[in-house]
N, C-alpha and C positions, 0 to 999 in steps of 0.2 A: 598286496592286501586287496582280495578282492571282496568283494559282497552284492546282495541282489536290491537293486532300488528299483521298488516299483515292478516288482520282475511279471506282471500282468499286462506293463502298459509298455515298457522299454526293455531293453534289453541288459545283459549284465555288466554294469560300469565301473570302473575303478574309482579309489577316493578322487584325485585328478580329473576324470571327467566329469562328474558329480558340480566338483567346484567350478567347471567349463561352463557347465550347462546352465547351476545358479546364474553363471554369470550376464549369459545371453536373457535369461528371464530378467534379469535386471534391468537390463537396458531396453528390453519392448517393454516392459513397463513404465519405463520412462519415456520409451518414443511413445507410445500410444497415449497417456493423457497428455504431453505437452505439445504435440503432432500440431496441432491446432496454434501454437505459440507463432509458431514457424511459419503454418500457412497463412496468419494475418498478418505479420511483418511484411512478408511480399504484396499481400493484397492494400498493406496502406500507404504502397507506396504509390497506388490507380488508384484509390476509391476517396473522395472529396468528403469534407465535414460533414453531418448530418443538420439541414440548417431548420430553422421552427420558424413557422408562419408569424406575419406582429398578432399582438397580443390584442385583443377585444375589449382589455380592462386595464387597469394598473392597479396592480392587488397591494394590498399591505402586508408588507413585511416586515419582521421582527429581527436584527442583526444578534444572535450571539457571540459574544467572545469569553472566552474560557485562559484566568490569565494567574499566572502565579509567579511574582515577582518580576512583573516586566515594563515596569516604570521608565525604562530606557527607549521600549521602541512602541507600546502601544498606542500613542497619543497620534503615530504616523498611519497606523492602519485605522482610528475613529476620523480621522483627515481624510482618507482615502476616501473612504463610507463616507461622508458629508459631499465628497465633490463626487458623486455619484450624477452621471443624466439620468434622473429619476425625481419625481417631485417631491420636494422634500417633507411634503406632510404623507406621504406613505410608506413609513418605516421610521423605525427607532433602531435606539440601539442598546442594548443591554451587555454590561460588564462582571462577569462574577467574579471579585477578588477571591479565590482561593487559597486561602494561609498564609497569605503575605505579612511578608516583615519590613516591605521598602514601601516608595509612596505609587504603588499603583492604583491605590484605589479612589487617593486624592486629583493622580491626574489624569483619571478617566473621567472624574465628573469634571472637573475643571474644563473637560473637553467636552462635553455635553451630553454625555452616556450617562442612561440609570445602570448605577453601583449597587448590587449587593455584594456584603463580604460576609466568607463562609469562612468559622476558625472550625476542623474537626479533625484530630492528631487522627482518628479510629478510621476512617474511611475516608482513605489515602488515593486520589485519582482524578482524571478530569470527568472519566463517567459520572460520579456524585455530584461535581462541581453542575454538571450540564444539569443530573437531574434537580437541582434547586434552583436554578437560574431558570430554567424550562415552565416549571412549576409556576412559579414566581411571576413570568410574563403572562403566562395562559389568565390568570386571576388578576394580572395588573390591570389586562388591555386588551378591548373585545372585539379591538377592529384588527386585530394583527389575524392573515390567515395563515402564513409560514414561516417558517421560520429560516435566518442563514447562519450557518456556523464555523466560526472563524477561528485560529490561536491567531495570540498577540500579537505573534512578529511578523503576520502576513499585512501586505497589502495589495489591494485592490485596483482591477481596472475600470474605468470611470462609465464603463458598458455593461457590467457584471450583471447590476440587479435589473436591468431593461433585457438582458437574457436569459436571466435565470425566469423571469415575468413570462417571457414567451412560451418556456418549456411547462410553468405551472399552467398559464393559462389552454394551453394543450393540451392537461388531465393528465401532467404525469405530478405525483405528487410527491418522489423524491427523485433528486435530481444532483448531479456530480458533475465540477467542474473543470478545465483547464488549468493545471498545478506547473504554475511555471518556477522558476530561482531566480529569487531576486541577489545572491550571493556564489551562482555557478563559477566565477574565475577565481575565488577565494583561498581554494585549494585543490587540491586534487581529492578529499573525502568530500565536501560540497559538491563537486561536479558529479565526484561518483552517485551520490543521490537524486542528484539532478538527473542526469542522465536514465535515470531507473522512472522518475517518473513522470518522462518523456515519454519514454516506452511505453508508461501505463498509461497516458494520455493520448499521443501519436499514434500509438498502436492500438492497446487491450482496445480499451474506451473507444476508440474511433469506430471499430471494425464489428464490435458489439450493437454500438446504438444502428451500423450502415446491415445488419442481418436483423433487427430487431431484438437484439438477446435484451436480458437484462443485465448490468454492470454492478458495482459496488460501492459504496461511497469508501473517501478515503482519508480519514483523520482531520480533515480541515476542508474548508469550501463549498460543501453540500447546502443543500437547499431539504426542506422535510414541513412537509402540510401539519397546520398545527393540531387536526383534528387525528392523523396518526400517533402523537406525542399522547394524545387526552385519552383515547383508550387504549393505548399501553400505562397509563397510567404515570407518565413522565419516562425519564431517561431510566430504562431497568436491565440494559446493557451493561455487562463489569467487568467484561475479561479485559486481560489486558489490553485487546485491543478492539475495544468497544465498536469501532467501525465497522470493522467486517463481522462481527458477528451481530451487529444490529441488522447489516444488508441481509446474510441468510435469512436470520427472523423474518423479515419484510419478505423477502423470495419465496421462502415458505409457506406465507400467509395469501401469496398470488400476487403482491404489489413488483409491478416494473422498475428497476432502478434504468433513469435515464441520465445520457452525458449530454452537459451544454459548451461544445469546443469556444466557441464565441464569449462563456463568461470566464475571463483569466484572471487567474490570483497569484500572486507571488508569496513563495515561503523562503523563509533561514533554515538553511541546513546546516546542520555541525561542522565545523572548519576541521577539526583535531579527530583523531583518531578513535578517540578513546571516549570521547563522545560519540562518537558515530555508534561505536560499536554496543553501548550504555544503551544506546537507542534502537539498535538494531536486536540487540537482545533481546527488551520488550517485544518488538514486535514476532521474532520468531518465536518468541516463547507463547504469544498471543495465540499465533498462529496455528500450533500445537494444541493448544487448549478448545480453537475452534473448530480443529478437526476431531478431536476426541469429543466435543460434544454434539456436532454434524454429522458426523461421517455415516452412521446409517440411518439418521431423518434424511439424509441427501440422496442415500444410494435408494432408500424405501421409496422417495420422491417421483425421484429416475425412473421407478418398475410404471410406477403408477401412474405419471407422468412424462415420460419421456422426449428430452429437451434437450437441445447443445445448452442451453443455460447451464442445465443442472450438473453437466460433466464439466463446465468451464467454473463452476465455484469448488464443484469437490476438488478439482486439480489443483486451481489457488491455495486450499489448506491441508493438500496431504504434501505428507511430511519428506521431500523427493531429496532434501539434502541428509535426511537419515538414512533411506536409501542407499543412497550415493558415496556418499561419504564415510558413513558406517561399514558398508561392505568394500568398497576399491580401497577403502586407508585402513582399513583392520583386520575385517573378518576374513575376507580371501587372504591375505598374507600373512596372517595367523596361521589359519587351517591349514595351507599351502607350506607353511613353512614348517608346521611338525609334521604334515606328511612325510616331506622331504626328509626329514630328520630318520623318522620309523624306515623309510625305504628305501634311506641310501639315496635321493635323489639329487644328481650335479644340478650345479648353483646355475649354471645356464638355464636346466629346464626351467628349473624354480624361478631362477629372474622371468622369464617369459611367459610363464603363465601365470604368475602371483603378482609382479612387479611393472612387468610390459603393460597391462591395463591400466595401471594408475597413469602410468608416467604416458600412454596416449589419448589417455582419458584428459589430462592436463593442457598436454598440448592441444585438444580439439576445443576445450573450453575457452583457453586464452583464445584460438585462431576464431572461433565461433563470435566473442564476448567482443572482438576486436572492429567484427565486421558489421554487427547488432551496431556499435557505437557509430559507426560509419555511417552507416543506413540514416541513425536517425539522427545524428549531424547534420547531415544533408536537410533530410525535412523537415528537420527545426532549426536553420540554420540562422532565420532572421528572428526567431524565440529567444534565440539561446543571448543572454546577454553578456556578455564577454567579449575581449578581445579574437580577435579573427587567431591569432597563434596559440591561443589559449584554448579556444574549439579546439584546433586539431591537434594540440596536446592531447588535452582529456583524451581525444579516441583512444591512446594506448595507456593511460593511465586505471579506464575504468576497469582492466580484465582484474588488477589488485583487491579492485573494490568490493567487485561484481563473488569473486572467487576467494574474498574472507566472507563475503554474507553466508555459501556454503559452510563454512567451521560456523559460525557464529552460530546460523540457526542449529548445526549438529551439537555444539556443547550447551545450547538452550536446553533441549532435553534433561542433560542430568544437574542444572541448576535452581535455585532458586531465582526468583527474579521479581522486584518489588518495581509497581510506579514513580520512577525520580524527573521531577523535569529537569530537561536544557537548556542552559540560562543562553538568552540571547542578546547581544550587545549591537548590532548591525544598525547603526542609525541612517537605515535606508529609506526616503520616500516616494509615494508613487511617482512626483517630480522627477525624482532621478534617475528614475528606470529609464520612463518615456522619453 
């Protein structure tokens, strides 16, 4: 079966080389936007924190928490925020019960947080919840300049907001923190998150704020000038995954996102599987959403602008496990296999050019995912809070983790996928940690 592809620019190829050649365009395509993944894991392994001068002032700041049935562990992180070294009349804290049906909203004031409670079946998400919480403070309270935002089950280290202070008072006006686990030995799906954003802190984050790029915030622990929130007109982010597509918006508009390594938060992450993946859904499906609504305000940006910033956010949301995933587990060993079929072609050929890719495409992502883990074991070795046998478990547990997030975000694509929160039970506090 022959035929002419491109017969102006190449020469004449059979179906077989066709599918060779997609295949090579696949994989520079993946080398070339993720090239830069690679070359900042080695460089963070030299290049020291990014540290901020002290602060001139001590600003006021406004604590959000964004809570939806978490009467279990929220009372640990408005505790954490109270033993802050930071003077205690420059910041509050605000709680926005969320459609709760247990007593969080009574033991957040009990703790000394202003409560509002939102009931609305129709607009289902913590983006809504922020933007009336947001609102709500901007009009409560005229000394607040920023704001920090926080889920329930985090807590805080008692240096947080004296560094998150230093980075505002440096003129940057959104700022992203240190995402540690306060539940990484729990199982091998919490380390697996864990471990991911380690990565995104030890690494992305590090080696961004040490080039001057701008970074992203990331679901929880951010800092954001209140006078940004007031002409946006509150929280007006709603994709799934309101995070990253509020940082584009911000990037967009010219604003810096900066990392404060020195302010650390600890999160709960999903112990069970099937929570992980509930939650991983979301956010690839987020993900998806905010590259189909970036992807050519980013690349228009790029012509116009031209920045490693702007290729290190398009590559964060283009969609590399559809890529990946869709052509080495489908479409080549489809296409390849009715070839074979039409032209008689022996099941050796066939295994080797339709099958041999997957299966060392596999082995180079476990061997890859294995040593990623290693790396940053090592340099978050006294981070990571767990037993010492438990660290070097995880390093071979996360290529499982690391390598359903691949399916996960590829069957995001053809799902539905609604805002459910994670119930979280971890009666962890910052006591415990320390």
């Amino acid at each position: 079966m022959m035929f002419k592809f491109f017969p102006k620019i190449l020469p004449e190829l059979n179906f077989g080389e066709i599918l060779s050649l997609i295949n090579y365009i696949v994989f520079a395509i993946l080398f070339i936007i993720y090239f830069h993944h690679n070359l900042f894991l080695i460089l963070s392994i030299f290049f020291k924190k990014k540290k901020y001068p002290p602060a001139s002032k001590n600003h006021f700041f406004a604590f959000i928490i964004s809570a939806r049935n978490e009467d279990k562990v929220i009372a640990n992180l408005i505790d954490s925020i109270k033993g802050q070294d930071y003077p205690k009349d420059k910041y509050s804290i605000y709680v926005i019960a969320d459609n709760c049906t247990d007593n969080t909203a009574k033991v957040a004031r009990d703790n000394g947080a202003i409560v509002i409670e939102r009931n609305d079946k129709t607009l289902i998400g913590k983006s809504y919840a922020l933007d009336k919480v947001l609102n709500y403070a901007i009009k409560d309270d005229d000394r607040i300049e920023a704001f920090i935002v926080f889920d329930a089950d985090n807590v805080v280290d008692p240096e947080f907001t004296k560094e998150m202070n230093k980075a505002f008072d440096a003129g940057y006006k959104i700022a992203t923190s240190f995402r540690n686990s306060k539940n990484y030995g729990s199982s091998w799906v919490a380390s697996g998150a864990g471990m991911t954003f380690f990565r995104e802190c030890r690494v992305m984050h590090r080696m961004r704020s040490r080039f001057n790029m701008t970074t992203y915030v990331s679901g929880t622990g951010f800092m954001v000038d209140k006078n940004i929130i007031k002409e946006n007109g509150g929280w007006v982010n709603h994709l799934l995954i309101e995070d990253v597509e509020f940082s584009i918006d911000e990037y967009l508009k010219g604003e810096k996102i900066a990392y404060v390594a020195d302010a650390i938060m600890y999160d709960e992450h999903p112990k069970s599987f099937k929570d992980s993946c509930r939650q991983r859904l979301r956010w690839c499906k987020g993900n998806h959403q905010c590259f189909k609504k970036f992807h050519f305000k980013l690349f228009k940006n790029g012509i116009k602008h031209p920045s490693y910033s702007n290729i290190d956010l398009y590559a964060h949301t283009f969609p590399a496990s559809v890529l990946s995933v869709g052509w080495l587990g489908f479409l080549l060993p489809l296409a390849y296999g009715i070839y074979a079929i039409v032209e008689h072609v022996d099941f050796a050929i066939y295994f080797e050019a339709a099958v041999r890719p997957l299966i060392d495409s596999l082995i180079f992502s476990i061997a890859y995912t294995i040593l990623v883990a290693l790396i940053i074991t090592i340099l978050c070795w006294k981070d990571i809070k767990a037993k010492p046998i438990k660290k070097i478990l995880h390093i071979f547990t996360f290529p499982l983790y690391a390598l359903s997030y691949l399916f996960i975000s590829f069957i995001s694509i053809f799902v539905k996928v609604q805002w459910t929160p994670i119930k979280h039970t971890d009666d962890i506090k910052i006591e415990d940690i320390e």
